[in-house]
N, C-alpha and C positions, 0 to 999 in steps of 0.2 A: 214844313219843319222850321220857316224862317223866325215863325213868330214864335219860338218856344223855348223859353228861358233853359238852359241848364236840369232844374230842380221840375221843369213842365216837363221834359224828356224822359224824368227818371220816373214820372208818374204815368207816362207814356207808357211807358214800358213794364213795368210795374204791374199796369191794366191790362195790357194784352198777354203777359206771362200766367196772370191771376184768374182773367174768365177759361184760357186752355188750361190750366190746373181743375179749373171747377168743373169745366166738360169731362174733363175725364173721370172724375168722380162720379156725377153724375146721368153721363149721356153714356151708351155704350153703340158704338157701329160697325158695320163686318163692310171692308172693302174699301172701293173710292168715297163713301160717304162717312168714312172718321178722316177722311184729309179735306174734304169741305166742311163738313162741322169743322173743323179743329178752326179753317181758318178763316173761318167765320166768326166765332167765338173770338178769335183774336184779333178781328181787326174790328169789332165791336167792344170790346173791351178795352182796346188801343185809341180808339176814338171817345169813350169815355174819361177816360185817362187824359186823355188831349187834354176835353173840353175845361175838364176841373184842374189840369195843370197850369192852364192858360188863364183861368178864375183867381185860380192862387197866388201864382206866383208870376205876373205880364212880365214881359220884356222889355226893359228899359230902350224907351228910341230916343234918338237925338231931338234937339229943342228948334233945329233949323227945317224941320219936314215939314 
């Protein structure tokens, strides 16, 4: 989470709210298999999120590293 600007976090998150929104519409499971889907789906959608918030919007580092 070092490298992720502000506006990279919110898309972070964003992503992983928005692929468990979309499982549940679409995936349906009876038991321990809708709390591994779910977070599966979110920590795959939080990682995509990551990736295009850190594309978008980098985090300013200092000019002495």
């Amino acid at each position: 989470m070092n490298r992720l600007s502000l506006p990279a976090i919110a898309i972070f998150l964003l992503g992983a709210i928005g692929a468990t929104f979309l499982k549940d519409n679409f995936l349906r499971f009876e038991g321990p298999a809708e709390f591994m889907a779910s977070a599966a789906a979110g920590a795959t959608g939080g990682l995509i999120g990551a990736i295009i918030g850190m594309i978008l919007f980098p985090k300013k580092r200092p000019n002495d590293e």
